[in-house]
N, C-alpha and C positions, 0 to 999 in steps of 0.2 A: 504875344505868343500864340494866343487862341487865333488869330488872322493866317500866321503863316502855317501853322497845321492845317487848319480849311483848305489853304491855296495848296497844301503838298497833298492833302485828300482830294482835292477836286482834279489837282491834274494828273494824277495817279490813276485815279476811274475813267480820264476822258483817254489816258494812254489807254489805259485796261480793253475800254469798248472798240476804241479803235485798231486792237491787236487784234480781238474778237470779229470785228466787221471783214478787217482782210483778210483772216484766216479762212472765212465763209467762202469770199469769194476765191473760187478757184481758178488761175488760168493753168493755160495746158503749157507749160515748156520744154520746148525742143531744146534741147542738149546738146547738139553741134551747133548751136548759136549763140552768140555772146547775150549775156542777160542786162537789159537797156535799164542802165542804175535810173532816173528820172520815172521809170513803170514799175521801178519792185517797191515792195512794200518798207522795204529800206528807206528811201526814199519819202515816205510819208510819216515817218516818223520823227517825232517831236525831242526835244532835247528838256532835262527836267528842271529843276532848276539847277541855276546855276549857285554855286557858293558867293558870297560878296565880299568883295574887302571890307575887311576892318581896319581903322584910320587906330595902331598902335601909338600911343603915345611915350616916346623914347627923347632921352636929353638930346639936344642939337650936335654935343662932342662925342656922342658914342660910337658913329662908325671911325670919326679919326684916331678916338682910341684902341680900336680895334685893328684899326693898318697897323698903327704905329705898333701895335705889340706883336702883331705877327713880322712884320720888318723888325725888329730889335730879335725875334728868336731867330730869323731864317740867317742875322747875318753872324748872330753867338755862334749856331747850328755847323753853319756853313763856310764862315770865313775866319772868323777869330780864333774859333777852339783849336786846342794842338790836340793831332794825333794821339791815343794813349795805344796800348795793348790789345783791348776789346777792339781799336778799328784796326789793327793791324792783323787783327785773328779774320777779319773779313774780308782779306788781299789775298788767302787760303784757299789753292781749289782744293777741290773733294779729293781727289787722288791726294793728294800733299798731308789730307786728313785722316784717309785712311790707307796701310798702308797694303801694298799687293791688289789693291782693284784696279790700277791701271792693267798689269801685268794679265790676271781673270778676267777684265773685262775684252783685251786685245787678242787670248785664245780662244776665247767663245766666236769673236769676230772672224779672226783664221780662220775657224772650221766653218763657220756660213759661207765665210768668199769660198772656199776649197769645195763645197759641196753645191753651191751654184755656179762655180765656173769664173769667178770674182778674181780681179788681179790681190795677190795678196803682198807684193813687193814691198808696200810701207808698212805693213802692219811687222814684215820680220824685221826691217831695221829696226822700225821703232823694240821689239820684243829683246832684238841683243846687244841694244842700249840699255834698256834696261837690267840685264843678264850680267851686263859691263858695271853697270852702278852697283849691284849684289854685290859681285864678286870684290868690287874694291872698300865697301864697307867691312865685308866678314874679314878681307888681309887688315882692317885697320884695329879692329878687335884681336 
């Protein structure tokens, strides 16, 4: 423990000085000219340490157990389960859930296309289909 603290203080100080020596020296750079990576101080900089693997010691069966249970949930998930209620509430668009924002969403739209000049031809059929859906809900009440 006491070794590898020395070596992360020792190359920590030799980074340190070496920040300090290039910083000293100054060169002049020209700004319309690309900056030559092998001359910048970029360049002479060290890398610290690096982290090391550690040899984990794990059973021989634990990544097959590990397939194996993600394959048994992806195919329960995915192929076996029946449909209930809950995934059928997620086959729902937004308009279907709420009701009159199609309707609010598509005169707000009108009035953008009308005021920049926009063809607004599919937004009225779409508006007196909908208009046609009203009206034949309220005769069924």
């Amino acid at each position: 423990m006491l070794r590898s603290f020395n070596s992360v203080r020792s190359s920590f100080i030799l980074n340190r000085s070496r920040r300090l020596l290039s910083s000293k020296v100054q060169t002049e750079i020209n700004e319309n000219e690309p900056i030559k990576f092998s001359t910048s101080p970029a360049a002479q900089r060290m890398l610290g340490l690096t982290p090391k693997r550690t040899n984990i010691s794990m059973p021989w069966y634990q990544p097959y157990s590990v397939v194996m249970s993600v394959t048994v949930f992806l195919l329960y998930f995915c192929v076996f389960r029946e449909e209930n209620d809950v995934d059928l509430e997620f086959n729902k668009t937004l308009y279907e859930r709420i009701k009159g924002l199609e309707k609010q969403q598509l005169l707000q739209t009108y009035r953008y296309n009308k005021e920049h000049g926009k063809s607004v031809e599919d937004i009225e059929r779409r508006l007196l289909e909908i208009e046609a859906e009203e009206a034949k809900q309220l005769a069924q009440l």
